[in-house]
C-alpha positions as CSV (number, residue, x, y, z in Angstrom):
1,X,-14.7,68.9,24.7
2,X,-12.1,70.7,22.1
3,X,-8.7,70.0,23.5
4,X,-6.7,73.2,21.6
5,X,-4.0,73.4,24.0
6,X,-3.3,70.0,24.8
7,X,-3.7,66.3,22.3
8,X,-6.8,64.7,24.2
9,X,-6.3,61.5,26.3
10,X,-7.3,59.1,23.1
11,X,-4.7,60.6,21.4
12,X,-2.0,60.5,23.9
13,X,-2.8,56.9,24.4
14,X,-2.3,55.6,20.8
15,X,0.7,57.9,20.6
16,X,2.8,56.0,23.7
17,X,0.9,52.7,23.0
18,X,2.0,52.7,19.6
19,X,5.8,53.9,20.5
20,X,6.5,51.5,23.2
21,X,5.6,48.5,20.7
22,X,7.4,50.0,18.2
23,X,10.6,49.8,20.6
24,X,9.5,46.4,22.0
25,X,9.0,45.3,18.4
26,X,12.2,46.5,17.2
27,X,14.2,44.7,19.9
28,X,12.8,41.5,19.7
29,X,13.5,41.6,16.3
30,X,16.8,42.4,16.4
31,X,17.2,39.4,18.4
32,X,14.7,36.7,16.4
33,X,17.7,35.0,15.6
34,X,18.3,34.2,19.2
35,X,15.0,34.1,21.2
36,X,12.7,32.0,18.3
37,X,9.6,34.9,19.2
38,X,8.7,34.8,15.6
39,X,5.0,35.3,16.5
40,X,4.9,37.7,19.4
41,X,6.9,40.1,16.9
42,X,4.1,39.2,14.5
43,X,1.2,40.1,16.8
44,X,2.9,43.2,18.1
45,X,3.3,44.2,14.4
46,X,-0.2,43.4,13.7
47,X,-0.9,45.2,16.5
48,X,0.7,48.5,15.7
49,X,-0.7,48.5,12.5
50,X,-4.3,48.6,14.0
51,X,-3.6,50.9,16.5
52,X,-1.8,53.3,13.4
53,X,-5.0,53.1,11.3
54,X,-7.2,54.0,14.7
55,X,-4.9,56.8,15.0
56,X,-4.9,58.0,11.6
57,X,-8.6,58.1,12.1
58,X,-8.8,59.8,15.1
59,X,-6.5,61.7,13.9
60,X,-9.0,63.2,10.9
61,X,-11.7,63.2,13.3
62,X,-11.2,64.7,16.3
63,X,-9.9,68.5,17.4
64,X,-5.8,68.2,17.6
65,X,-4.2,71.5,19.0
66,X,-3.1,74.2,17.4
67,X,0.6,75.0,16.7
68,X,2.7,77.0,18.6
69,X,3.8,80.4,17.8
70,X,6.9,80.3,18.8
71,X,7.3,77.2,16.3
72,X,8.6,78.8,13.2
73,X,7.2,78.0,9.7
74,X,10.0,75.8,8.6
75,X,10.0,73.6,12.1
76,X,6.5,73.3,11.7
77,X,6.9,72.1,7.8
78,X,10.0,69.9,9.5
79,X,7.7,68.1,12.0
80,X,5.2,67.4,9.6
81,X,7.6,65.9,7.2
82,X,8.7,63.9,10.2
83,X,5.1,62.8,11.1
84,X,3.8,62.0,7.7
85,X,7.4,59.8,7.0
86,X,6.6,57.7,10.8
87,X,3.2,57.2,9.9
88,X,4.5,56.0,6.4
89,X,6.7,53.5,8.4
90,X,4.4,52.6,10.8
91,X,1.8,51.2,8.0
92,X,4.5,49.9,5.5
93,X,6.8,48.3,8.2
94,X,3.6,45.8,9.3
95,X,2.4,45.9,6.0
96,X,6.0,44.6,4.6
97,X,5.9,41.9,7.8
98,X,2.7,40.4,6.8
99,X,3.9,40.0,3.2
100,X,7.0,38.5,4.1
101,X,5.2,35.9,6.3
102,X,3.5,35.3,3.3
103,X,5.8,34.7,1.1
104,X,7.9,32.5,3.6
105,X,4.9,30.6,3.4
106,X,3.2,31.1,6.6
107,X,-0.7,32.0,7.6
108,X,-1.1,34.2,9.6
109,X,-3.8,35.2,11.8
110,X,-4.4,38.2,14.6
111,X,-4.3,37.1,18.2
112,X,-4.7,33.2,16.5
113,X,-8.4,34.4,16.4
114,X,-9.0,36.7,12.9
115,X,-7.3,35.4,9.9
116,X,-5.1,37.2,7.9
117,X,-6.3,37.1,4.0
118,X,-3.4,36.6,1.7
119,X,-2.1,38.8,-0.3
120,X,0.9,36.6,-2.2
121,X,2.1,33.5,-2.1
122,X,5.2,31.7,-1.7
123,X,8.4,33.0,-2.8
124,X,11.9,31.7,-3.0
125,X,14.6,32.2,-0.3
126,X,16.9,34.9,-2.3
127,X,13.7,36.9,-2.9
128,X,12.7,36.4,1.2
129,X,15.5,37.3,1.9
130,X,15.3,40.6,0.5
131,X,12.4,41.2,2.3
132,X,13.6,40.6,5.2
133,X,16.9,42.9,4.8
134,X,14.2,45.3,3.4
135,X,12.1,45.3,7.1
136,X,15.0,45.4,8.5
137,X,16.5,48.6,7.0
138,X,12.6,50.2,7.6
139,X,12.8,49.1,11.1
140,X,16.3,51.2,11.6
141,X,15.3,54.2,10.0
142,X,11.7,54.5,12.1
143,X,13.8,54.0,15.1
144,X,16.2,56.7,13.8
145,X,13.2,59.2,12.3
146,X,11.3,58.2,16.3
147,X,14.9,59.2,17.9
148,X,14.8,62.8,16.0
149,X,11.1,63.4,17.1
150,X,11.8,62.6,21.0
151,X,15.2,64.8,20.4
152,X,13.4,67.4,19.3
153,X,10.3,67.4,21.7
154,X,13.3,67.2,24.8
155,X,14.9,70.0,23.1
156,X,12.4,72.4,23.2
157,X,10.9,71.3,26.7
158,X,14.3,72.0,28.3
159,X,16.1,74.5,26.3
160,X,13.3,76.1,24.6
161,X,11.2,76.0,27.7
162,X,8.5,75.5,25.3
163,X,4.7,73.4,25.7
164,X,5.2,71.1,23.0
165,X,6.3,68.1,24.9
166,X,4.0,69.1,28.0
167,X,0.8,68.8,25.5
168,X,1.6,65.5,24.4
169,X,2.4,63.9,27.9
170,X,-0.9,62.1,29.9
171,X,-2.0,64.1,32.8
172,X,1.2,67.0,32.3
173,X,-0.9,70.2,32.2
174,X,-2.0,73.1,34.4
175,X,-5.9,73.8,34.8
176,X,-5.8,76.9,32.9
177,X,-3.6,75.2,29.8
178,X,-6.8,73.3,29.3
């Protein structure tokens, strides 16, 4: 069934699955310091990044909607800036998690079950350190790019009294938006 109006339900799914570990993600580890949930944030992480690479794919193989006219040319170029910089994030941010693990000197393994292979070995503190500073700074700016993309969608369902929000939202449309 071609969804043109609406994202089909696979897609909805990965796209609130993947936000609400992204927010969980980020606020355990802003406090990892405290809380010592070093490999829930891991598994999350691992997580997202497999649910970002069955997304991508979905992405390139399914029927996605087509864009609004009332979007203009240059909100549509903005949004998929937007989308092509969080999906960046979303595989670099895990990506740069693993490798830090790594270099701190840790295995790592997916649900304790599927090993991670490694990539690098260990690395000294300073360098670790980096790395860490590094995710960290990613980590802020995904939260800030995700902010601007819910901003936006709110903006034009209650201002611009638009569908874009609506199309994106599980079970939000009428019969004959189908």
């Amino acid at each position: 069934m071609a969804h043109v109006n609406n994202y089909n339900p696979v897609a909805k799914f990965l796209h609130w699955s993947i936000a609400l570990l992204i927010i969980t993600n980020y606020i355990l580890g802003l406090t990892l310091d405290t809380n010592s949930l070093y490999n829930l944030h891991k598994q999350i992480g691992l997580t997202i990044l497999l649910l970002v690479v069955l997304r991508i794919i979905w992405r390139f193989t399914s029927k996605y909607p087509h864009k609004l006219p009332q979007v203009s040319e240059t909100e549509q170029f903005a949004a998929v800036v937007g989308q092509i910089l969080l999906y960046i994030l979303m595989i670099v941010i895990p990506v740069g998690g693993i490798l830090m693990t790594e270099a701190h000197g840790y295995p790592l393994s997916f649900l304790g079950i599927i090993p991670i292979p490694t990539l690098i070995g260990e690395y000294p503190k300073a360098v670790t350190h980096i790395m860490k500073e590094f995710h960290l700074w990613l980590a802020h700016a995904i939260i800030f790019l995700a902010f601007g993309h819910a901003a936006i969608a709110i903006i034009h369902h209650y201002f611009l009294k638009d569908r874009l929000l609506r199309r994106m939202i599980p079970n939000m449309c009428n019969k004959n938006e189908k």
